[in-house]
N, C-alpha and C positions, 0 to 999 in steps of 0.2 A: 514531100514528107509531111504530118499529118503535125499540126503546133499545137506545141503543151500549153494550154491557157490554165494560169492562175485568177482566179478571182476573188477579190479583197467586199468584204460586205462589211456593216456593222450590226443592222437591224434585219429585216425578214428577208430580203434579199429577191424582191418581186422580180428586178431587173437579171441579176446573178439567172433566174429561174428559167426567164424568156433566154437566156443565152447557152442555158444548159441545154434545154428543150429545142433549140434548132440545131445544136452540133449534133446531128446524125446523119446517118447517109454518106455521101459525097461531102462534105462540110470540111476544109480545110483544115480543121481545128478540132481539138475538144480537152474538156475540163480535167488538170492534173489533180488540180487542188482547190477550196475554198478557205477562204483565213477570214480570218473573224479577229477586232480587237476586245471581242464582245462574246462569254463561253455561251451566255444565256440568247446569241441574234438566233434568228427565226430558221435564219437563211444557214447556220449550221448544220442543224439539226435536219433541214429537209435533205442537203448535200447528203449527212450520214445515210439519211433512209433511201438514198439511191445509191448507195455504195462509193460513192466519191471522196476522194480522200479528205481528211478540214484542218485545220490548224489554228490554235487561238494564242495571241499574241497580244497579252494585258495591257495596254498603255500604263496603267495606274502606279506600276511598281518605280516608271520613269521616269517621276516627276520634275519638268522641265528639262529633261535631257532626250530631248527629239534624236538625235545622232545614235543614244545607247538603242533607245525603242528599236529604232531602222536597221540598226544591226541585227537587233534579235529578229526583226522581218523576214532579212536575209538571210539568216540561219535558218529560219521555218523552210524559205521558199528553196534553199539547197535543197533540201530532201526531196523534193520532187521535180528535179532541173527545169521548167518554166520555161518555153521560148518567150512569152511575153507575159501582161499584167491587164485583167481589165479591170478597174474600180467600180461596182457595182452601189454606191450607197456607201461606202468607207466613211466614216465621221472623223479622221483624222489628216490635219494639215503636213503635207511632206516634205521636206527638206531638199534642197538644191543636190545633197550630195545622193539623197534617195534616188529623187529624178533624173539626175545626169545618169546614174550609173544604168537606169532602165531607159536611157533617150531611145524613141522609137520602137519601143519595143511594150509601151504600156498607154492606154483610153482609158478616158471617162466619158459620161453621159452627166449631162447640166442639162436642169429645167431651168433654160432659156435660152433665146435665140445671140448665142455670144456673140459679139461684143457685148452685150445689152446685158445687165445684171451679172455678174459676178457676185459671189457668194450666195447668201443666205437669202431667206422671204421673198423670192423671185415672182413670184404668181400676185401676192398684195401689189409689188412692186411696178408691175405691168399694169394692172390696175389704175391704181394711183394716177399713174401717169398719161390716162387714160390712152391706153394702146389698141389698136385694134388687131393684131396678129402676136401671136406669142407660140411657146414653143419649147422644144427641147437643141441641143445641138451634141453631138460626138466630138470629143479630140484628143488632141495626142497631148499627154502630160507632161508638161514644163513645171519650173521653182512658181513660174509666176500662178498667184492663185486663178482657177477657171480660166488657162492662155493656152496658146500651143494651137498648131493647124489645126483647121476645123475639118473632119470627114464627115460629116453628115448632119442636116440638120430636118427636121421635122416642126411644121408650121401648123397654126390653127386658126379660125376667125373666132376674136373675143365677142361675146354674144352682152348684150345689155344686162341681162339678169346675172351672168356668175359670179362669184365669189371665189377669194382665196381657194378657199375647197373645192368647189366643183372646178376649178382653174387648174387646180393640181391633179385631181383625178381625172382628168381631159388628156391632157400633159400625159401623163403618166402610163394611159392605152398608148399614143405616140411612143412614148420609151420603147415600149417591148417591143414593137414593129422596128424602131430605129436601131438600136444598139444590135441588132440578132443583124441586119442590114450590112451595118457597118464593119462586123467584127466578117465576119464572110469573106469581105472584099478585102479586108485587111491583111485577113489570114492568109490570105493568095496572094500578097506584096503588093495589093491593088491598092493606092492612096486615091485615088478618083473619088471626090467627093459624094457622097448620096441626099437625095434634098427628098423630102415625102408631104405632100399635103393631107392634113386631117380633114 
């Protein structure tokens, strides 16, 4: 049977696009809905112009009540019953009670090769620390921030001359190949890791 994917974006939704763009054909999956915390992200507006359904769910009206927000998620994401959740660029933090309720049933995509960098300025942060491989990884989302089994990871060699930027827009070709990858094998109950070199 063919899995209702939700996917949660905030801004242009480059990643959402590579995910939309491979469920065709045979593809285990494909897109119920996109949600946006964000009426103005990018990545709305192209779902609408390919007939996909979208949903926007304000954070702003929540102010410090993470639990009301997540409710009203949950109401969005009832209207279009979701086997699962992928977060494509979502800019909000989710609560344990968010995550439990979707356990195994919801990814994300991190530019970096996790364990390594959790949160934020991942690409400086490889830098910095002068690394020589960096990367993106897939997983399955838990309360803890960027935790939960890794399905797939996608590596790079850092070259002498890059910068944050071009670190990121490196990374970021990897994303599309990775996440389209991993959601695949997902979709078909398959947890088998996927590793890809740039």
């Amino acid at each position: 049977m063919t899995k209702r994917i939700a996917i949660f974006v905030s801004g242009g939704g480059s990643n959402m696009r590579a995910l939309v763009e491979d469920m065709t054909g045979d593809h285990p999956a494909r897109a119920c809905v996109v949600l946006s915390n964000n009426a103005d992200a990018g990545g709305i507006a192209w779902a609408r112009a390919r007939g996909i359904a979208t949903e926007v769910v304000d954070h702003r009206p929540f102010p410090g009540d993470r639990p009301a927000f997540e409710a009203a998620l949950n109401s969005a994401l009832d209207r279009h019953c979701p086997d699962m959740i992928c977060l494509a660029g979502f800019m909000r933090k989710l609560t344990g009670g968010f995550t439990d309720h979707w356990a195994g049933r919801m990814i994300n995509i991190h530019p970096s090769l996790l364990p390594k960098y959790k949160g934020l300025h991942t690409h400086a942060r490889a830098l910095e620390a002068g690394d020589t491989q960096h990367g993106c990884t897939v997983h399955e989302v838990t309360a803890a921030l960027d935790d939960g089994p890794i399905l797939g990871q996608a590596s790079l060699t850092i070259s002498q001359d890059d910068t944050p930027d071009t670190l990121a827009a490196r990374v970021l070709t990897l994303e599309h190949q990775l996440y389209p990858a991993v959601l695949r094998r997902f979709a078909a109950d398959d947890r088998s890791p996927v590793f890809l070199q740039g």
